[in-house]
Residue frames as qw, qx, qy, qz and C-alpha x, y, z in Angstrom:
[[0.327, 0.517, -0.378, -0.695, -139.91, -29.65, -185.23],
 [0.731, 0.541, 0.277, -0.311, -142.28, -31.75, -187.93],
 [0.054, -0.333, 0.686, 0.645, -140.49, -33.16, -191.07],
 [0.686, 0.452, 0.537, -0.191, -143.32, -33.90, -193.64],
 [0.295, -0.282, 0.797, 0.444, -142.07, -35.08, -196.89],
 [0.054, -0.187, -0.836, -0.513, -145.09, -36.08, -199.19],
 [0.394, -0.295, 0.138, -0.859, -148.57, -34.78, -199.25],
 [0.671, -0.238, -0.697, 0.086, -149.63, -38.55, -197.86],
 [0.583, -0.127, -0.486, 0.639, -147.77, -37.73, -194.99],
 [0.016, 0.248, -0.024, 0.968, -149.19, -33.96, -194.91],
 [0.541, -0.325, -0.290, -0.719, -152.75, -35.15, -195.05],
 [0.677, -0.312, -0.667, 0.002, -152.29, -37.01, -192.42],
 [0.361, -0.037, -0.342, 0.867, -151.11, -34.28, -190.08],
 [0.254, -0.117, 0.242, -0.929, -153.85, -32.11, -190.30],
 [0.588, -0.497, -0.392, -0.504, -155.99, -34.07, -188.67],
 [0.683, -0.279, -0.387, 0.553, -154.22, -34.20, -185.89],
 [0.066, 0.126, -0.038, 0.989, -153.64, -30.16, -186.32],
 [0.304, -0.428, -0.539, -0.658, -157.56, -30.11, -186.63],
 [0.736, -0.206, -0.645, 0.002, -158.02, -31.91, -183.95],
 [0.585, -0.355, -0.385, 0.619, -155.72, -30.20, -181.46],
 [0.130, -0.935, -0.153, 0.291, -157.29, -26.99, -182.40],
 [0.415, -0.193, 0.432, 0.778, -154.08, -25.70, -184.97],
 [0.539, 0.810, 0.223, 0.055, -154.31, -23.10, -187.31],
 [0.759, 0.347, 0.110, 0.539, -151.58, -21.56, -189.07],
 [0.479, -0.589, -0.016, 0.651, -149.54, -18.89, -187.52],
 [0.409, 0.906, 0.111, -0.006, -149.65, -15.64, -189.91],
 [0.639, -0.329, 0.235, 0.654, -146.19, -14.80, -190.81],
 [0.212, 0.815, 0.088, -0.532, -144.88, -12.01, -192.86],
 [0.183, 0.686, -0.652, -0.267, -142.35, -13.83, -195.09],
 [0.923, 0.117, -0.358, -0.075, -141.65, -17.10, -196.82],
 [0.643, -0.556, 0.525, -0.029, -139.93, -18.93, -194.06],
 [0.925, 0.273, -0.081, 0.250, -137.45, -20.96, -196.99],
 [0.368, -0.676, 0.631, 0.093, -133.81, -21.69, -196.07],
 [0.497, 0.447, -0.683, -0.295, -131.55, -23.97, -197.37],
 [0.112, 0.138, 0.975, -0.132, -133.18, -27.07, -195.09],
 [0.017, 0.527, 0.818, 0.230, -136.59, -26.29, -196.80],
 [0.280, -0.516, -0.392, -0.708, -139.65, -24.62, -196.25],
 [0.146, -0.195, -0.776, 0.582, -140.58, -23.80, -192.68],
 [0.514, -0.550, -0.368, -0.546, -144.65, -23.02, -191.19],
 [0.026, 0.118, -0.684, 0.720, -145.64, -22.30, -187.97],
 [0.470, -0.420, -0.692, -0.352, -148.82, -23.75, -186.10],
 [0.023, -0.267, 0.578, -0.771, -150.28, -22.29, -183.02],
 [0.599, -0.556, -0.547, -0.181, -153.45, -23.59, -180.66],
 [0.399, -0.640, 0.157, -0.637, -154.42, -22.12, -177.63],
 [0.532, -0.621, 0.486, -0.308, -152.97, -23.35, -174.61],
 [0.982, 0.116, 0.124, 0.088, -150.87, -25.77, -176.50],
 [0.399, -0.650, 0.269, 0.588, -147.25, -25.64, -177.81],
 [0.342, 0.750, -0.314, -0.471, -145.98, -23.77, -180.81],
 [0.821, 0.277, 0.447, 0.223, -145.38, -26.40, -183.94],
 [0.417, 0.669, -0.500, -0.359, -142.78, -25.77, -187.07],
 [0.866, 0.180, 0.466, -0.016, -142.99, -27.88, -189.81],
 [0.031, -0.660, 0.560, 0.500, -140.44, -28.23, -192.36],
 [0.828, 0.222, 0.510, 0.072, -140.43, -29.63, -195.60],
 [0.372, -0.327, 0.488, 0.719, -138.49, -29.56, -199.02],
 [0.202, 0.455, 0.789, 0.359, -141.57, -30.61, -201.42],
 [0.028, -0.009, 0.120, 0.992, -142.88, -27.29, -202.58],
 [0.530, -0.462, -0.514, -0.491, -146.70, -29.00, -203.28],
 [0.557, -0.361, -0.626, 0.409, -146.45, -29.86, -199.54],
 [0.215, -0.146, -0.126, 0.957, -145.51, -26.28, -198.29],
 [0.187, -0.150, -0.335, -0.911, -148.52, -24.91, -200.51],
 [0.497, -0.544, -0.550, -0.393, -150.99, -26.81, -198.99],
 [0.469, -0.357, -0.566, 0.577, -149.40, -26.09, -195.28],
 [0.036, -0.057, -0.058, -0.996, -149.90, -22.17, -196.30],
 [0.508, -0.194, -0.541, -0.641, -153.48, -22.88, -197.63],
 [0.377, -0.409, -0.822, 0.122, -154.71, -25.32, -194.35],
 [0.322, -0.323, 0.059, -0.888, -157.64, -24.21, -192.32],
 [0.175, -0.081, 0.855, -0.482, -158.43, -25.58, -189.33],
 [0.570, 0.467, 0.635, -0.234, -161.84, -28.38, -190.22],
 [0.738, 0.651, 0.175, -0.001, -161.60, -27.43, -193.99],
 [0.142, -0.569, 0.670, 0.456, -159.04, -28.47, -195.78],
 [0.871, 0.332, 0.016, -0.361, -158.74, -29.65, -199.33],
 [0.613, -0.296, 0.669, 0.298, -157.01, -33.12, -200.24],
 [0.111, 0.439, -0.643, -0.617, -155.07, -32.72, -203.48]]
C-alpha cells in the first residue's frame, strides 16, 4: 500500500502508474475510512496497487487519473 500525502507527491506517481500501464480500478463506492481515502490501480500482468491518502484534493485527482492524460493542478 501507497501513502501519498500532497499533490507534489501525487504527480509524481502517475508517471510511474503511466508508465507501468495503471489505470484506475472502477469501484462502486467511496473507499473512505477513518485512515483516509483508499483507490485501487490495476495493469495487466502486474500487481494490484491501493493508495491511501487523507488530502481530499489528492483523492480527487486519483479518481479523475487516466492513464497518458492527466491534468496537473
Amino acid at each position: 500500500m501507497k501513502q501519498i500525502d500532497s499533490l507534489d507527491q501525487w504527480f509524481t506517481f502517475t508517471d510511474l502508474l503511466s508508465a507501468a500501464g495503471y489505470r484506475l480500478q472502477p469501484v462502486q463506492r467511496e473507499s473512505n475510512n477513518d485512515e483516509g481515502y483508499l483507490v485501487h490501480f490495476i495493469a495487466s500482468g502486474r500487481p494490484d496497487l491501493e493508495v491511501t491518502t487523507t488530502n481530499v484534493d489528492v483523492y480527487n485527482a486519483m479518481v479523475n487519473f487516466k492513464r497518458g492524460n492527466f491534468e496537473r493542478g
